[in-house]
N, C-alpha and C positions, 0 to 999 in steps of 0.2 A: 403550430404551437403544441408541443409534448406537455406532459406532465409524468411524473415518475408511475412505472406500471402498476404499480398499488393502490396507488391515488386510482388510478383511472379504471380497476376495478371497483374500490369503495364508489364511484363515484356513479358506475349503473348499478350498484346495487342500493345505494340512495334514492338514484332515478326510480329503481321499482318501488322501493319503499314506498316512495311519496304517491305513485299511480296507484299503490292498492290499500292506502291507507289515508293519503291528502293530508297529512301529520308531517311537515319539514325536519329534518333531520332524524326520521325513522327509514333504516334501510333494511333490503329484504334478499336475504341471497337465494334464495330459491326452496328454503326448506321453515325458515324463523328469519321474524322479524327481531331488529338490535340496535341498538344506538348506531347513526351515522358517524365515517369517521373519527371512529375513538382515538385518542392521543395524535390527533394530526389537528391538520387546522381548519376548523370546523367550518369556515365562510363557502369555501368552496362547495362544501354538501349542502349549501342553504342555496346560495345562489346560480351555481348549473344545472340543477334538477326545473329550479324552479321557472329559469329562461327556455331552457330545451323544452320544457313542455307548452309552456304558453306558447311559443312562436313555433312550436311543430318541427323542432328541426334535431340534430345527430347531436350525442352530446361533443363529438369530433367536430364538429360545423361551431358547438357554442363555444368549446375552450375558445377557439381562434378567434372567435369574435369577440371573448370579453375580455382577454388578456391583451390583443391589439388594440382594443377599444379604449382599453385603459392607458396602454404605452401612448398610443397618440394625443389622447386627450394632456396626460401629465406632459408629454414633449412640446404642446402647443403653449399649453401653459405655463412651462419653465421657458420657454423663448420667450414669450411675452412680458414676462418678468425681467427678463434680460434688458428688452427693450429699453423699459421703465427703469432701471434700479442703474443700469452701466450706462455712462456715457460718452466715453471714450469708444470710437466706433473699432478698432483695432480691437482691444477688450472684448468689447461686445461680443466681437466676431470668431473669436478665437472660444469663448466660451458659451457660443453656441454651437461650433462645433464639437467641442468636448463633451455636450448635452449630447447631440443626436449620434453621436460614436457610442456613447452608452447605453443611447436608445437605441440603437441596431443590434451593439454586445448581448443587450438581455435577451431582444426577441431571437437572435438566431443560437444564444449558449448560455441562459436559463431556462430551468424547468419552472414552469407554470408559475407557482406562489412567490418565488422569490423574486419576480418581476414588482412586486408590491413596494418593496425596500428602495427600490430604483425609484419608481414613479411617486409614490408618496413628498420622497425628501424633494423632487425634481417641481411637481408640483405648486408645492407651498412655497420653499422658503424663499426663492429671488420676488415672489410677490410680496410677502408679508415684508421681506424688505425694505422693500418700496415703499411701501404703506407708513413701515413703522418709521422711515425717515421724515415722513411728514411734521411727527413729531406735534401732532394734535389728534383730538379725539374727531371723532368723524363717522355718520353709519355707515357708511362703506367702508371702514376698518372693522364696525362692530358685526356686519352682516357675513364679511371675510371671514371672520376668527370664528361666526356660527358655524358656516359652511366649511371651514377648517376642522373645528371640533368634530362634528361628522364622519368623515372622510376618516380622521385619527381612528374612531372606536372604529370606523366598519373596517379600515386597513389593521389593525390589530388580530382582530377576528379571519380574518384570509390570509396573514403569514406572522404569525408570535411577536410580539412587541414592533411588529415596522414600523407603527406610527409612533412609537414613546421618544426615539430620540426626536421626532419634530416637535414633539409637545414639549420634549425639555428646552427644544432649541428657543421655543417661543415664549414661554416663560422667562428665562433667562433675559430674553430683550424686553419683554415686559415690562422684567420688574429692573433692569438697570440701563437700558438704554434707552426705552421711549421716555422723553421728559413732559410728561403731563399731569397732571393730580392725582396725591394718591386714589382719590376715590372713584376716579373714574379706572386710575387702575387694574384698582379692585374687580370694579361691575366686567370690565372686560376679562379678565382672571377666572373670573365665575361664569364669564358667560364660554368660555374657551371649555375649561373644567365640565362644566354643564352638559354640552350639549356633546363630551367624547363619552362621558356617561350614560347617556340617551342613548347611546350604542352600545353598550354594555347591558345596559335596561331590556333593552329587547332582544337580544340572542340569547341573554339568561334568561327571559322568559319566554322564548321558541325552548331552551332547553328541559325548562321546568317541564312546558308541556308536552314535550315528547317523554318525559319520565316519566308522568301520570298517565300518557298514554299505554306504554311498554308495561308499565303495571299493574296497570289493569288487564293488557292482555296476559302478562305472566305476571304471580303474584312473588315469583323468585327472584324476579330481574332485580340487579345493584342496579343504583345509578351509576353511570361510567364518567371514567375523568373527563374535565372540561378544558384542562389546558394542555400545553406543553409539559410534559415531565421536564426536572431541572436534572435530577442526579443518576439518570439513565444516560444524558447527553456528557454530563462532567464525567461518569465513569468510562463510556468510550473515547473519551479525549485525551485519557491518555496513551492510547494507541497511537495519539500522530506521530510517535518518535519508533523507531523499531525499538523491542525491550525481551524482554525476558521469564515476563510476568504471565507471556498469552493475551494481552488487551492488546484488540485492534480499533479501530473505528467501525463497527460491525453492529447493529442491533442483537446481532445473535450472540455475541459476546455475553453483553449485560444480561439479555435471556438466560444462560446456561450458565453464570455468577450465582445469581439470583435462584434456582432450581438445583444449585448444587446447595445451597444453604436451608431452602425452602421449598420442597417438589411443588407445593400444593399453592402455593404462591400466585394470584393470576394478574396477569402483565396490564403492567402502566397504571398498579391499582396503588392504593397511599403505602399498603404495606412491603411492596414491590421496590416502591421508591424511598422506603426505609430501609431498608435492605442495603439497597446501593449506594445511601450515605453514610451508613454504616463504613461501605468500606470504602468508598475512598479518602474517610479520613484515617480509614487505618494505613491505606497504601500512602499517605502524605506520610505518618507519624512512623512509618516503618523503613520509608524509604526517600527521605528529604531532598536530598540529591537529585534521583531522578525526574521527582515535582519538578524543582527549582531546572533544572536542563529541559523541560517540557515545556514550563511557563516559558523559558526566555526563546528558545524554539519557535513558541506562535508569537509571541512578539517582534522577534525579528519577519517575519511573512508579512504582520502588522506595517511595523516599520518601513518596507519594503512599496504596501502599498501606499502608503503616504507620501513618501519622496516620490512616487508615480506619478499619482494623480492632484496630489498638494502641488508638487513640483514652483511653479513662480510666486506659491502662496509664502515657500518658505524664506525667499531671495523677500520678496517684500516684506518680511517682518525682520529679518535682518540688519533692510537699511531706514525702515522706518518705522516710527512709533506708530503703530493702528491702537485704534481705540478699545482698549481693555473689555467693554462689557461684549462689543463683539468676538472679540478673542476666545471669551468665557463662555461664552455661548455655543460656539461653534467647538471650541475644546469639549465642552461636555458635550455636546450630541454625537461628536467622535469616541470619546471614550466608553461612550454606554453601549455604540452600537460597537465596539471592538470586541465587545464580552461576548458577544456569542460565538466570535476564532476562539477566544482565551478558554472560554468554558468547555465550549465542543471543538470543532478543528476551523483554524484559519483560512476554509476554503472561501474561494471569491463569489459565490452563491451567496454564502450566510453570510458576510463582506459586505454586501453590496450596499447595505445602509452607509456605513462606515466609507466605502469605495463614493458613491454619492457626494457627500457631506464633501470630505475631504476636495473633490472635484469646486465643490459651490465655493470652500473657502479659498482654493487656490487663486479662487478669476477675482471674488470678490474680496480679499485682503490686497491682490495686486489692483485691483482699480483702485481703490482705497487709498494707496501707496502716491501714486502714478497721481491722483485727486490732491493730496496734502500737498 
């Protein structure tokens, strides 16, 4: 199990951070100490430093183990789901091979973080399924949706929004397909909400206190960005089309955009990424055309992957009425995840929520069908 070479340097330099200072998400490359992984996705410098050290082992030994730990974990649990939610055995069986074809795709051609996207949606949704078919309140729906909530914040934090389209997925059935009272609703609404916040809650407060650490040791240090840049990613996005303009899909692009506007500018900071919305609305408002041939460009890839891996989902909504809140549910957790082709580029890495999704509704709009 790789991760891209950058990461895997930030990520022994995290490792020493943490050895010579015992402060998570402080890294140390051998001269100063600095925020871990800036503008990347912060989980990973929290939790391989912190495994590799307790269990004594390479941080080469820990990727493999907790990236497979996880593909496994999420493929057992999306089978099992399977189990319970389909039951037409043909169905069943064909969409459990579709699961584990995906769970092989990612371990042998994704890098590291984006296995998150895979496993998250693979995870959750054939159970909550299941659950939500019950179609009564129940603690073992409400203890689900705790342990769901969880899982969301901490996958958000190890690859930028993985878990949002399942949190939209889950809502969505929530609020219009389980038939239960509103008020128990509610409690489960909030108890969902709740506890993806409780993940949120404590990485912002690992992050608070690596910032009160760092400045106390330097009284100079900024705090450094905590998320994903948005308009760093949208302005290389238009590089996915060859052009005219010099934008590739290149980080070093946006860098030398940015430094030709503003030398003193330092990267992935708010003023960085003012910059860069700056201009790509100037590059929409100056050059409409090549936007609008860009947008429909990743749309079609889009497209493309949907007839894939939708494939029987769309033949069964063709010849039969499936039930709307499902439909709306599963539409939107496709659509949210398709934003980050549309925004940045349509590769099948940053897909793979979107690739996912699309997979679950194929099997599970055709059982559905094949059921009515």
């Amino acid at each position: 199990m790789e991760v891209m070479p950058c990461q895997y340097q930030l990520l022994h330099e995290a490792l020493s951070g943490y050895l010579k200072t015992g402060i998570p998400l402080v890294a140390y490359d051998g001269s100063v100490l600095k925020p871990a992984g800036v503008g990347d996705d912060i989980g990973i410098y929290y939790f391989i430093p912190k495994i590799t050290y307790t269990l004594g082992i390479s941080i080469d030994q820990c990727l493999k183990m907790f990236f497979v730990s996880i593909i496994l974990v999420s493929l057992f649990l999306g089978i099992f789901g399977y189990f319970l939610l389909i039951k037409k055995p043909g169905t069943r069986w064909v969409g459990i091979v579709e699961v584990i074809v995906l769970a092989c795709g990612s371990y042998f051609h994704l890098e590291g973080v984006y296995i998150i996207l895979f496993s998250i949606t693979i995870a959750i949704i054939p159970l909550f399924l299941y659950l939500s078919k019950g179609q009564r309140f129940s603690l073992s729906f409400a203890i689900f949706l705790l342990l769901s909530g969880l899982a969301i914040g901490v996958a958000n934090y190890l690859r930028s929004h993985a878990g949002t389209g399942v949190l939209i997925f889950m809502v969505m059935i929530l609020v219009f397909y389980v038939r239960i009272k509103w008020k128990q609703k509610l409690f489960l609404l909030m108890l969902l909400i709740t506890t993806v916040l409780t993940s949120i809650i404590y990485f912002e407060t690992l992050m608070n206190r690596r910032d009160v650490y760092l400045t106390n040791h330097d009284p100079s240090y900024k705090s450094a960005p905590r998320r994903h840049v948005l308009w760093h990613s949208a302005y290389i996005g238009f590089g996915f089309l060859n052009n005219e303009y010099g934008i590739k899909y290149k980080d070093e692009v946006a860098m030398e955009k940015v430094c030709s506007i503003a030398p003193k500018t330092t990267y992935l900071s708010q003023d960085y990424e003012e910059i860069l919305r700056h201009e790509v609305f100037k590059l929409i408002e100056a050059h409409p055309l090549f936007t609008v041939q860009t947008m429909f460009a990743k749309l079609g890839v889009i497209l493309f992957y949907l007839l894939l891996f939708g494939n029987v989902g769309l033949i069964a909504v063709a010849l039969r009425k499936i039930e709307w809140p499902l439909q709306i549910a599963f539409g939107s957790a496709m659509i949210f995840n398709s934003l980050f082709g549309i925004i940045a580029t349509p590769d099948y890495r940053y897909l793979m929520g979107f690739i996912s999704f699309a997979t679950l509704w194929g099997i599970i709009t055709f059982d559905e069908a094949i059921r009515a």
